[in-house]
C-alpha positions as CSV (number, residue, x, y, z in Angstrom):
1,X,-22.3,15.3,3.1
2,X,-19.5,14.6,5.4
3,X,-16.2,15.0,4.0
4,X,-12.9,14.6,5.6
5,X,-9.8,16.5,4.0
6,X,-5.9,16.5,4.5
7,X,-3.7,19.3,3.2
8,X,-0.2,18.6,2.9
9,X,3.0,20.9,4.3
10,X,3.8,23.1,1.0
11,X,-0.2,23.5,0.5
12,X,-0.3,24.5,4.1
13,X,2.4,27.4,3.4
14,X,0.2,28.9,1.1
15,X,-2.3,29.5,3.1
16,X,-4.1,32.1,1.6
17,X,-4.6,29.9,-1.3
18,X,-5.7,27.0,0.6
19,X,-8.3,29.3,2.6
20,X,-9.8,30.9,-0.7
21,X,-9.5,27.3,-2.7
22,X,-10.7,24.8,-0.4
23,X,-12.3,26.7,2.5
24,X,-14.4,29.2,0.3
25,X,-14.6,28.0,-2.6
26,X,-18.0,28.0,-4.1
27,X,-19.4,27.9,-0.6
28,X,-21.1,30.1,2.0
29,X,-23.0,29.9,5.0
30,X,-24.0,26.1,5.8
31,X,-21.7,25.1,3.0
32,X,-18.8,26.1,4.9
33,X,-19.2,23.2,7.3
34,X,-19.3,19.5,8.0
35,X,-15.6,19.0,6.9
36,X,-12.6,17.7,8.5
37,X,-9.2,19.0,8.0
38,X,-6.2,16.9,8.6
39,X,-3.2,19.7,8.4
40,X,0.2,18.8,8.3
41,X,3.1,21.1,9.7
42,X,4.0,24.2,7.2
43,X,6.5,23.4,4.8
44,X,10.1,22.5,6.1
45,X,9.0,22.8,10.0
46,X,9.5,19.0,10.9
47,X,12.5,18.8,8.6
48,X,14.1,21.1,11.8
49,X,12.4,19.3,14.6
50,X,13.9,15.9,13.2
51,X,16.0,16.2,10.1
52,X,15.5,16.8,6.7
53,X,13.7,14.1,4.9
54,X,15.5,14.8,1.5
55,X,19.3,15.4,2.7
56,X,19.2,14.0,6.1
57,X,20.5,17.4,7.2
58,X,19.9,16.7,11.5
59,X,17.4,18.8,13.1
60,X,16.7,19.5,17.4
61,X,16.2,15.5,17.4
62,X,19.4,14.3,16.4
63,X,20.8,17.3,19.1
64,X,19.6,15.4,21.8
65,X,20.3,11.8,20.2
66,X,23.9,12.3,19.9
67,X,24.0,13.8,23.4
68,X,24.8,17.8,22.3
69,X,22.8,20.5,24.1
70,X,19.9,21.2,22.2
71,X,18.5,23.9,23.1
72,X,20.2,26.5,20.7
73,X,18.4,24.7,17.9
74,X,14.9,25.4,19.9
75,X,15.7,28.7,20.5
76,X,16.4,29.0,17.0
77,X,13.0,27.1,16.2
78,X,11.2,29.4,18.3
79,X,12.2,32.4,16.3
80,X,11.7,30.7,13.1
81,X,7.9,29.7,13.7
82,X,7.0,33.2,14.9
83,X,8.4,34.3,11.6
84,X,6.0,32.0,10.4
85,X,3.4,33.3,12.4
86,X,4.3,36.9,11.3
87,X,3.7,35.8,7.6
88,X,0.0,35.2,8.1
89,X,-1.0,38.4,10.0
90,X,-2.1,39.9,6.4
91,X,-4.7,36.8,6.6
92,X,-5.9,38.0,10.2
93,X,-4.0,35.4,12.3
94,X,-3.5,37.0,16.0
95,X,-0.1,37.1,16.3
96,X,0.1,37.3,20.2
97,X,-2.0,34.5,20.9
98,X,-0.3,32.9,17.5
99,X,3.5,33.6,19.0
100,X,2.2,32.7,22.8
101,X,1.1,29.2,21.9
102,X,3.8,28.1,20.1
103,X,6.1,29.6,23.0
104,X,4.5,27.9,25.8
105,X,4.3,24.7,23.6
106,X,7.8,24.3,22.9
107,X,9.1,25.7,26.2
108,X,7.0,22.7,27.6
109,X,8.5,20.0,25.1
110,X,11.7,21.8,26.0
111,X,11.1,20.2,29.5
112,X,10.1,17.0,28.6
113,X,13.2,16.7,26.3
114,X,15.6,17.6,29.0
115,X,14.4,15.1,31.4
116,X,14.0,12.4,28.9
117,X,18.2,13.9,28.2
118,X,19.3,13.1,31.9
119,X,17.7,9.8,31.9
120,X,19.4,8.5,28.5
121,X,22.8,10.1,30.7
122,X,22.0,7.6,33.4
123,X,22.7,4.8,31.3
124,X,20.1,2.8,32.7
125,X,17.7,2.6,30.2
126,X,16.9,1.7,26.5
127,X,18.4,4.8,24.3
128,X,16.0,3.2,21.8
129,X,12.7,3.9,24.1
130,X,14.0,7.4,25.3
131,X,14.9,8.6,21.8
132,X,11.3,7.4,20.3
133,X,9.9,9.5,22.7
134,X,11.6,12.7,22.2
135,X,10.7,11.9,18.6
136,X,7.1,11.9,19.4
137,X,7.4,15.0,21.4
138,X,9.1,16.6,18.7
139,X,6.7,15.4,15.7
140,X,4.0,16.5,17.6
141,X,4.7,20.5,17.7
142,X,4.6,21.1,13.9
143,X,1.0,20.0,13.4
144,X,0.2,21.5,16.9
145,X,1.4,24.8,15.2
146,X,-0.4,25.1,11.8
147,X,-3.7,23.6,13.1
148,X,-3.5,26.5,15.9
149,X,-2.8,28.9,13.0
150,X,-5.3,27.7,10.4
151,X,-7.9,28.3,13.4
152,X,-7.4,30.9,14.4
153,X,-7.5,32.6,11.1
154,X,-11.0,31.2,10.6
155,X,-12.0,31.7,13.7
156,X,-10.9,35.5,13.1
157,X,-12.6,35.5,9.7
158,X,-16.4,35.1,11.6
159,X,-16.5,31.1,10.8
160,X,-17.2,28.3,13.6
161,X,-13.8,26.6,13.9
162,X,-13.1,23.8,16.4
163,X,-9.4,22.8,16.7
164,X,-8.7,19.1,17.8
165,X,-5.1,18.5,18.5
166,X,-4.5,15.4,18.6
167,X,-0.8,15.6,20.2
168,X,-2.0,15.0,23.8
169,X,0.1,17.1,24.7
170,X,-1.4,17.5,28.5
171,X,-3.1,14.2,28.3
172,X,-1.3,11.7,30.4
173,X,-4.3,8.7,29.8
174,X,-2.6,5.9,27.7
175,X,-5.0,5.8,24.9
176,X,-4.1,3.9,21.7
177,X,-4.2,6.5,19.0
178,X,-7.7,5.2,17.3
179,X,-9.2,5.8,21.1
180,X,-7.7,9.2,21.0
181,X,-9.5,9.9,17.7
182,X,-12.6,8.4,18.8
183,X,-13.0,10.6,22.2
184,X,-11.7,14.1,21.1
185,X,-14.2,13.8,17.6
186,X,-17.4,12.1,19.8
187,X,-19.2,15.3,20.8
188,X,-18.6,17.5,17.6
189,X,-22.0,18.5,15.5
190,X,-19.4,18.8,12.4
191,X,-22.8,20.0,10.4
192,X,-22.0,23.0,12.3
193,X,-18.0,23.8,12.3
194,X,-15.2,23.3,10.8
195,X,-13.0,21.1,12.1
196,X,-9.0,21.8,11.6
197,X,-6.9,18.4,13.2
198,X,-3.5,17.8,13.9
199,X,-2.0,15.7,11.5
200,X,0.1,14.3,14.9
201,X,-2.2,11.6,17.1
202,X,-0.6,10.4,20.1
203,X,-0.9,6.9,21.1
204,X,0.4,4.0,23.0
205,X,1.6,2.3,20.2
206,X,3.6,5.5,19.0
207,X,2.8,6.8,15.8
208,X,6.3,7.9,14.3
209,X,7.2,4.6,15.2
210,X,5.1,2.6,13.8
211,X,4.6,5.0,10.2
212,X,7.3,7.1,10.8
213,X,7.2,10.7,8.2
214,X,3.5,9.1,6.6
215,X,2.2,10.0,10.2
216,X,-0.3,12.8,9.1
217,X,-2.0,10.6,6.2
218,X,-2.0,7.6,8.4
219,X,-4.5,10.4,11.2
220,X,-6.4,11.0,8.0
221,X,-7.2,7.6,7.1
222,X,-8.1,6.6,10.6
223,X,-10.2,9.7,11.5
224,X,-12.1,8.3,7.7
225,X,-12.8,5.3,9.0
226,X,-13.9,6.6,12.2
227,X,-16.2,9.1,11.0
228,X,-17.3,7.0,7.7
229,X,-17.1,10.2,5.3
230,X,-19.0,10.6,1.8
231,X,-15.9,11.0,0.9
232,X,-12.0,11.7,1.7
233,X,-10.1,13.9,-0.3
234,X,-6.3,14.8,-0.2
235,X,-5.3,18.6,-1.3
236,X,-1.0,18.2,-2.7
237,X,0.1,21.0,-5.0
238,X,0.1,19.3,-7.7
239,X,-2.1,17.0,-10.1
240,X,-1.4,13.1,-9.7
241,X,-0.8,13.1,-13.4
242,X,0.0,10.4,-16.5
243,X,3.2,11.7,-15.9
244,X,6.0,13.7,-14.7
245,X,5.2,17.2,-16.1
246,X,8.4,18.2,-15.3
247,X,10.5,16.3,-17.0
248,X,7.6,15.5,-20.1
249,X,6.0,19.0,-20.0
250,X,3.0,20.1,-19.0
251,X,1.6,19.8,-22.6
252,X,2.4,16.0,-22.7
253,X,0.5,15.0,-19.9
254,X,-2.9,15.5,-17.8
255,X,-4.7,14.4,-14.3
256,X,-5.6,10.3,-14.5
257,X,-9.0,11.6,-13.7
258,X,-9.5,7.7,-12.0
259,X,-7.9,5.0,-10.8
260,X,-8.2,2.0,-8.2
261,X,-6.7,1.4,-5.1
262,X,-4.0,-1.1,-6.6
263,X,-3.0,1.6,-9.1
264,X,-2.6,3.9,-5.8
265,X,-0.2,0.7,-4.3
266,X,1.8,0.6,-7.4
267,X,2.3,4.3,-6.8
268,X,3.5,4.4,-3.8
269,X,5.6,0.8,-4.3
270,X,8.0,3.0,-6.6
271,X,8.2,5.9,-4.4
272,X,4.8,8.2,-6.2
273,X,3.0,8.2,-3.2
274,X,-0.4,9.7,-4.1
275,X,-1.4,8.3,-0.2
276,X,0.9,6.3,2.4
277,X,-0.3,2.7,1.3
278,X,-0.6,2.1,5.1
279,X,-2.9,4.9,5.3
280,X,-4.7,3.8,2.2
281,X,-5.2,0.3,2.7
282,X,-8.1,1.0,5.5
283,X,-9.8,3.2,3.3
284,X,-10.2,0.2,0.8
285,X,-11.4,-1.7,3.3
286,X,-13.8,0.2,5.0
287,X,-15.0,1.4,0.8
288,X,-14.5,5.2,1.1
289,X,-13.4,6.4,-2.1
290,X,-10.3,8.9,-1.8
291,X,-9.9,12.0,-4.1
292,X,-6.9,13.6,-4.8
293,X,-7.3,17.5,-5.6
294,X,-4.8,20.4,-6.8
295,X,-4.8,23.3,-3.9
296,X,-4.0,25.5,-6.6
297,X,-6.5,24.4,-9.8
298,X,-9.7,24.4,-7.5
299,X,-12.2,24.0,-10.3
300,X,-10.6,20.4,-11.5
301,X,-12.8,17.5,-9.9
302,X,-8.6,16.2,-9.5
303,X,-8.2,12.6,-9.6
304,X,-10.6,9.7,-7.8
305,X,-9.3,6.9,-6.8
306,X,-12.1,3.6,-6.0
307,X,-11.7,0.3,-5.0
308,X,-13.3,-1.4,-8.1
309,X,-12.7,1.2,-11.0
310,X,-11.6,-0.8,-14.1
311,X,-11.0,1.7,-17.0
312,X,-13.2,0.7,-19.9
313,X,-10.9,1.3,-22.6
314,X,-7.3,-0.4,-22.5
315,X,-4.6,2.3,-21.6
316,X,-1.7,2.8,-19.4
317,X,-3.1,5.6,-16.9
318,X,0.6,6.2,-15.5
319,X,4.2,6.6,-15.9
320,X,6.3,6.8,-13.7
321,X,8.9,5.3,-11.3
322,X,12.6,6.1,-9.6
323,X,16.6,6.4,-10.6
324,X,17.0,5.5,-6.6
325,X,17.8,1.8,-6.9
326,X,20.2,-0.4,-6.7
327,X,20.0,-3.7,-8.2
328,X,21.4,-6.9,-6.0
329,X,22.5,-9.6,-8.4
330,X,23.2,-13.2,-6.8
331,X,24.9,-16.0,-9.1
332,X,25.6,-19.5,-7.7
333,X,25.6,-22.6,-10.2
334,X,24.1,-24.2,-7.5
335,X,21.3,-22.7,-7.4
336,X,20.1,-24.5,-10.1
337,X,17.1,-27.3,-9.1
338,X,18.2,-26.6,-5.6
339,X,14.9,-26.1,-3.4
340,X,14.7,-23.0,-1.4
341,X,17.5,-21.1,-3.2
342,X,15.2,-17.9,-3.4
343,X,14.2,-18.3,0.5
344,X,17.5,-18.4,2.2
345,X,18.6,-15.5,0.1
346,X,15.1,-13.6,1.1
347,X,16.0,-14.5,4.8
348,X,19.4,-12.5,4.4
349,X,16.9,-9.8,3.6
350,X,14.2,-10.2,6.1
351,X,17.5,-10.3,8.5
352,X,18.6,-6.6,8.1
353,X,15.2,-5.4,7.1
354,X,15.2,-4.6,4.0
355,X,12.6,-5.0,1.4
356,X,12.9,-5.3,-2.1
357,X,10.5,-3.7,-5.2
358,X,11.4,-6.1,-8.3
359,X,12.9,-9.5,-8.3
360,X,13.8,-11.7,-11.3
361,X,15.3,-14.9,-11.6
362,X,17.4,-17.3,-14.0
363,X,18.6,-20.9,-13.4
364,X,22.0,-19.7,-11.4
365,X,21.1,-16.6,-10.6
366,X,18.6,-14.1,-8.2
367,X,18.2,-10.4,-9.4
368,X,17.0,-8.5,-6.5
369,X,16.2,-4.2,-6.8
370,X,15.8,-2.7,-3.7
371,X,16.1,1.4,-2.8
372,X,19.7,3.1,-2.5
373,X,18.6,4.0,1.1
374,X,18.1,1.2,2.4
375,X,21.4,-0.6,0.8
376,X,23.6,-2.4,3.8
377,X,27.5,-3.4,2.7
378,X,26.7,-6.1,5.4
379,X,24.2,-7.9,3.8
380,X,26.9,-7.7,0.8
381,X,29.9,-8.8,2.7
382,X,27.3,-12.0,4.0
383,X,26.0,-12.4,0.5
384,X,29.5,-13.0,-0.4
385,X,30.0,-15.4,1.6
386,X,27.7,-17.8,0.6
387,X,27.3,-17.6,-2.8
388,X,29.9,-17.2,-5.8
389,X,29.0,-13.8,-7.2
390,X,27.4,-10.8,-5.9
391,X,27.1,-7.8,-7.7
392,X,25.9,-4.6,-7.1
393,X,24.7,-1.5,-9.5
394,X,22.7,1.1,-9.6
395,X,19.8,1.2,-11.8
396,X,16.3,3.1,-12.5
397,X,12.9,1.7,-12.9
398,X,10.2,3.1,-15.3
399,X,6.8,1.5,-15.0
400,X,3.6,1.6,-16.9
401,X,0.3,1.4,-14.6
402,X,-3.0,1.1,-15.4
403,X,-6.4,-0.7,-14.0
404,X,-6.9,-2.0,-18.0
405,X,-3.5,-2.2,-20.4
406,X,-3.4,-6.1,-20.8
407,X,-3.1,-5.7,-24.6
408,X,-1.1,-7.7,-27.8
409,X,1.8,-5.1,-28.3
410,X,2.7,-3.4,-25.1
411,X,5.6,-4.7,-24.3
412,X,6.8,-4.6,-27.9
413,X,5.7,-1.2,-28.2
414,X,7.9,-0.3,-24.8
415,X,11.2,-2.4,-26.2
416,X,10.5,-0.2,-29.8
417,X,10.1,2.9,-28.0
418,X,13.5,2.5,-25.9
419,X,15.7,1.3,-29.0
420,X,14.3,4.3,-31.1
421,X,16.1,6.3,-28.4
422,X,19.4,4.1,-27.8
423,X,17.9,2.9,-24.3
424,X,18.9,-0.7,-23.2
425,X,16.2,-2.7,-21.2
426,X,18.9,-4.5,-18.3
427,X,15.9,-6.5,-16.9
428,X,11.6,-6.1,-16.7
429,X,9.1,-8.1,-15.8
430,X,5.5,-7.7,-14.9
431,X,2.7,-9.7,-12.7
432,X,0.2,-11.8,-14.2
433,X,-2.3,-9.2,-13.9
434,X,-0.1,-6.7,-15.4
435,X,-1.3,-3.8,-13.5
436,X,2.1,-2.2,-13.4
437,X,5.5,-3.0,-16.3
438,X,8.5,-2.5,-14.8
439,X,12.0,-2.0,-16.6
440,X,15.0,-1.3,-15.3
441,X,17.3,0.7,-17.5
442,X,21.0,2.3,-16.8
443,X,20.2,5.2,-13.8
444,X,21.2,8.0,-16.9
445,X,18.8,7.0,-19.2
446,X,15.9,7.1,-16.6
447,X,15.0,10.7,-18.0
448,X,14.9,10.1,-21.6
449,X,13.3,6.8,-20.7
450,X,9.9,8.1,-19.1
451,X,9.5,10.9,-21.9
452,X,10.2,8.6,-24.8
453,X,7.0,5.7,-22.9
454,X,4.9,9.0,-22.7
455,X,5.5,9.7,-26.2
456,X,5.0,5.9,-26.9
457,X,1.7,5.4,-25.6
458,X,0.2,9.0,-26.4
């Protein structure tokens, strides 16, 4: 039974664990076989190719984007990832083929970027097209590095490994990244390897560009619904749990066990991604049911997520949500049985591009929350000028999710458990189909606000 598997960047680290919990676990011979593996790069290695995705910190990209020489920064990568390589010796990797691969890789992505640095010089071209590209080249070497590793080590350990790398690196054809998929997986007998992928596709349409840092899960997905697997399964290093277990303890909460695919959106809509919903919209379509495992707990059956799962009791199977919002509140008395109010305010929106994850409204007034990342003084300062009042603060958002928690005394049950603990609601609202109660509370109550829910609905 086919399966096809992605392991995320700190599970990849540990790669011991990953090798004796996913690779061996309970199997043998045969068993070994007819999987995928969609790796991502190890843990922090893309944050210096690009930047860091927490702190922004700028990595080799942002070198070459602001037009500083950048090859100190890959001189300094190269070290780093044999350091990495050096790490894994103890698990059998060979470290001269290991350190030789990831030299020549670079050294050649070295080249491309200082062509690709004389032309954005020139002037004559688009910086946006030449910088895309050196993002690209750069995305591409992380993935190429811990696939390489991860088969080699199996390949060292007696087992058939086949590595696909999907970077393209010394492919010129302009395939989309779907074609790639398709021709590099077509001749495989997967009932007879293992199968370690790049997380990195190449493509004509670019995949950083179009999904940006939820590339690897977006190659996943489409190498699913390529390959139609009995299932797909995603290994984090951690439970997708009721709740934060960090900040409720890990007595206070436990795996969902199952969910839907519109629990999974709600998820990822407040920043809880248990899959990129671009990447997990597909697999709803095309009915493969996604499972999402703990690297580290091996023997829990983790969490499965379906298309049509409807819990059969009535119960909130997550809380969750973010203290990285800001809340965009537009007053106009005019607004008030004027027609199309709500659109020319969402066209200010659409305008600089930025979306928005709760929206309430009164007669004179437009209460907007979108994230603190992707807040833009200039959609303020135009704001402003067409309306009365605009005001701006942040906030935090605490949701309740669930596939079956329409029931009398939810929402009073919320309100009771917030005022037992001094907590004032600032605005909520929830869907008809109530799949997912939002409130919005002050940004330093968001803590005390998601334990005292858990303790609420426990």
């Amino acid at each position: 039974m086919l399966t096809v598997e992605k392991i995320g960047g700190t599970s990849m680290s540990a790669l011991g664990d990953v090798i004796k919990n996913i690779i061996l676990f309970e199997r043998s011979g045969k068993q070994l076989y007819n999987r995928i593996f969609v790796v991502s790069a190890f843990s922090g290695v893309t944050n210096l190719l690009l930047e860091n995705k927490k702190t922004g910190e700028p990595g080799v990209y942002h070198r070459l984007a602001n037009y500083e020489d950048f090859n100190k920064p890959i001189n300094s990568l190269i070290i780093k990832l044999k350091q990495i390589n050096k790490s894994y010796e103890s698990l059998g990797l060979n470290i001269a083929e290991a350190d030789h691969f990831i030299e020549k890789r670079i050294n050649e992505a070295r080249a491309y970027l200082e062509n690709l640095a004389n032309i954005l010089a020139s002037g004559y071209v688009s910086k946006e097209g030449i910088l895309q590209a050196a993002r690209e080249i750069l995305a591409s070497i992380g993935e190429s590095h811990s696939a390489f590793n991860f088969t080699n080590i199996l390949q060292n350990m007696g087992i058939s490994t086949t590595l696909v790398d999907l970077s393209g690196f010394d492919d010129p054809r302009s395939l989309t990244i779907d074609q790639r998929i398709k021709k590099d997986l077509q001749n495989i007998d997967f009932e007879n390897t293992i199968c370690i992928v790049t997380g990195y596709a190449k493509g004509t349409e670019g995949i950083m560009r179009e999904f940006d840092r939820g590339y690897s899960e977006v190659t996943f997905s489409k190498i699913a619904v390529e390959v139609k697997p009995n299932e797909a399964i995603i290994h984090k290093e951690y439970h997708l749990c009721t709740a934060d277990p960090v900040l409720v303890g890990v007595d206070n909460c436990y795996p969902v066990g199952n969910t839907n695919y519109d629990v999974a959106d709600q998820l990822a809509d407040v920043g809880m991604e248990a899959i990129h919903p671009k990447a997990s919209k597909p697999l709803e379509i095309n009915n493969i049911n996604l499972r999402i495992k703990n690297t580290f707990d091996p023997e829990h059956p983790g969490t499965l997520i379906t298309r049509e799962y409807i819990c059969e009791t009535k119960r909130v199977e997550v809380i969750t949500g973010t203290d990285k919002v800001v809340m965009i509140d537009i007053y106009d008395p005019s607004m008030v049985g004027n027609v199309g109010s709500d659109f020319q305010i969402m066209q200010l929106f659409y305008k600089f591009k930025i979306s928005y994850t709760f929206k309430a409204t009164s007669a004179n007034s437009i209460s907007i929350l979108i994230w603190e990342k992707d807040f833009n003084k200039k959609l303020i300062h135009e704001l402003e000028e067409n309306y009365e009042k605009v005001t701006v603060e942040k906030m935090a958002m605490v949701c309740l999710l669930g596939t079956n928690m329409d029931q009398p005394g939810l929402l009073a049950k919320s309100a009771a458990a917030f005022a037992d603990n001094g907590i004032n609601i600032k605005s909520a609202g929830f869907a008809l189909r109530k799949v997912n109660l939002q409130f919005l509370v002050a940004r330093e109550d968001f803590d005390q606000a998601i334990i005292a829910l858990n303790k609420a609905m426990g």
